[in-house]
C-alpha positions in Angstrom: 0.0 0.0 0.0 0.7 3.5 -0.7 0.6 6.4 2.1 1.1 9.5 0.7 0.3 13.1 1.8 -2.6 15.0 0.7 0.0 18.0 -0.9 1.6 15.6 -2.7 -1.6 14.7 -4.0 -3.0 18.4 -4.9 0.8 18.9 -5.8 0.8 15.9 -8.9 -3.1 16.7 -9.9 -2.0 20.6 -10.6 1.3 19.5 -12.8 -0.6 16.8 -14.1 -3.3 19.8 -15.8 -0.9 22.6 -16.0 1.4 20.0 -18.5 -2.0 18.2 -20.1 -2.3 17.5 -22.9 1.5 16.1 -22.6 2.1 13.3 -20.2 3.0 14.5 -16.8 6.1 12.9 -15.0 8.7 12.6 -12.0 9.6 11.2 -8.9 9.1 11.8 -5.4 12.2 10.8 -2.8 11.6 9.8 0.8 14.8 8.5 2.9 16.4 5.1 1.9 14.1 2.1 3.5 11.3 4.4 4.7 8.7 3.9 1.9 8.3 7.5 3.1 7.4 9.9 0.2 8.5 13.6 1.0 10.2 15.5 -1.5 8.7 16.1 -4.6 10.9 16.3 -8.0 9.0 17.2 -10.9 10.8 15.9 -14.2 10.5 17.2 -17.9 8.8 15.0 -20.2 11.6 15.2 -23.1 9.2 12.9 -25.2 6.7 15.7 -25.0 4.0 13.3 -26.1 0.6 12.4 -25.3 0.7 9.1 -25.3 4.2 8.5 -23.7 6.9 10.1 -21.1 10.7 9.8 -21.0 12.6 11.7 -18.0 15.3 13.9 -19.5 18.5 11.9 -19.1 21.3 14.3 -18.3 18.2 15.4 -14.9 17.8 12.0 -14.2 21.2 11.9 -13.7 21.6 14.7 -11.5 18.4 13.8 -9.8 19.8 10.6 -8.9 23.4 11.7 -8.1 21.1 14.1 -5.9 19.4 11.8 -4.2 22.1 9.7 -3.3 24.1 12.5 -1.7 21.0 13.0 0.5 20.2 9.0 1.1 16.9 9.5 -0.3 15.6 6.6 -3.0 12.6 7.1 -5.5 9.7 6.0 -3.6 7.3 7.4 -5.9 7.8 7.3 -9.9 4.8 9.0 -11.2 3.5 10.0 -14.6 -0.5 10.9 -16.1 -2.7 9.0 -18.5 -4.0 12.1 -20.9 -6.6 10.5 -22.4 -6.5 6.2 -21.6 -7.2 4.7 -18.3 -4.6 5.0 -15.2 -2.8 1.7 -15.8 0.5 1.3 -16.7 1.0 0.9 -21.0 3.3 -1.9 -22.1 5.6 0.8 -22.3 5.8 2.0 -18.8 5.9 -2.1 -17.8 8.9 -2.1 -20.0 10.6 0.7 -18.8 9.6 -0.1 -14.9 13.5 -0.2 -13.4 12.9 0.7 -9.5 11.1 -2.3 -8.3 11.0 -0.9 -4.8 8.6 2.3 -6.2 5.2 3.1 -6.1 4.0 3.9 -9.9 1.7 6.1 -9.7 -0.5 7.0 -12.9 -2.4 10.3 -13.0 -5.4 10.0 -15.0 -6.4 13.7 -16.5 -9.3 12.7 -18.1 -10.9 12.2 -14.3 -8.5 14.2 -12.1 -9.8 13.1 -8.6 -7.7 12.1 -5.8 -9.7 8.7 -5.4 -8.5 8.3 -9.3 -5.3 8.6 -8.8 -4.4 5.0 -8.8 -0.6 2.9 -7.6 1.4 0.2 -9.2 4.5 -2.3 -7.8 6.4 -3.1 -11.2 9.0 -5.9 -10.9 10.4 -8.2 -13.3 7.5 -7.0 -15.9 4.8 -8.1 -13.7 2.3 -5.3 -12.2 0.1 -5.4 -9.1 -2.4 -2.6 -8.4 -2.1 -1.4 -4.7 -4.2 0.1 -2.4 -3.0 4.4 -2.2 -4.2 5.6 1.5 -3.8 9.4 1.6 -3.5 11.2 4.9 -3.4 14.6 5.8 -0.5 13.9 8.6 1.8 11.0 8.3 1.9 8.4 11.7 4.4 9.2 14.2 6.3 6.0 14.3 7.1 7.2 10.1 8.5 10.8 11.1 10.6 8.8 13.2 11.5 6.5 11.0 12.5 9.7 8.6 14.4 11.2 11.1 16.8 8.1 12.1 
């Protein structure tokens, strides 16, 4: 299952339309092991397509570089749906790499928060997973952040 914040929520809907009709995309980080998602990195689309998204290699890069320096991991890969259903393309199967990640598809044809729908990847196969969002995250995962 997913937790995630409700700002990250509002935070993905609004880049979601502000980028529609071109796919959406990027990562959120959360400390390594915490399945904690806290910082969100919007990525540019370099495919600039409707049907499709590729992160811009040379940010990946940095982003990832980043993200090591700071012990964070990609706990959320996300990416919207402009005008197909919120589950993952045989493209996004294919190019699923982080089998620890949530995948979460933004569907902009329905942009709800109960639309918004989360995917484990790994080794090609994809299970659909509950996404919980919350408004304050538990206790005993702030500590976890902060160890």
């Amino acid at each position: 299952m997913l937790t995630i914040h409700t700002r990250l929520i509002d935070a993905l809907i609004t880049q979601a339309l502000n980028d529609h009709p071109v796919e959406t995309c990027g990562i959120i980080a959360g400390p390594v092991g915490s399945n904690l998602p806290l910082r969100l990195i919007p990525m540019q689309n370099v495919a600039q397509s409707e049907t499709f998204f590729m992160f811009d290699p040379q940010q990946q890069m940095q982003v990832w570089k980043e993200m090591d320096a700071r012990r964070e991991e990609p706990i959320v890969i996300y990416h919207s749906h402009t005008s197909s259903q919120a589950y993952p393309s045989r493209t996004d199967v294919e190019f699923a790499t982080e089998p620890q990640s949530h995948y979460v598809i933004i569907p902009t044809t329905h942009v709800y928060p109960e639309e918004i729908r989360s995917f484990r990847i790994v080794d090609q196969m994809v299970i659909e997973e509950r996404v919980r969002i919350v408004h304050q995250y538990q206790p005993e995962l702030e500590l976890q952040m902060v160890a």
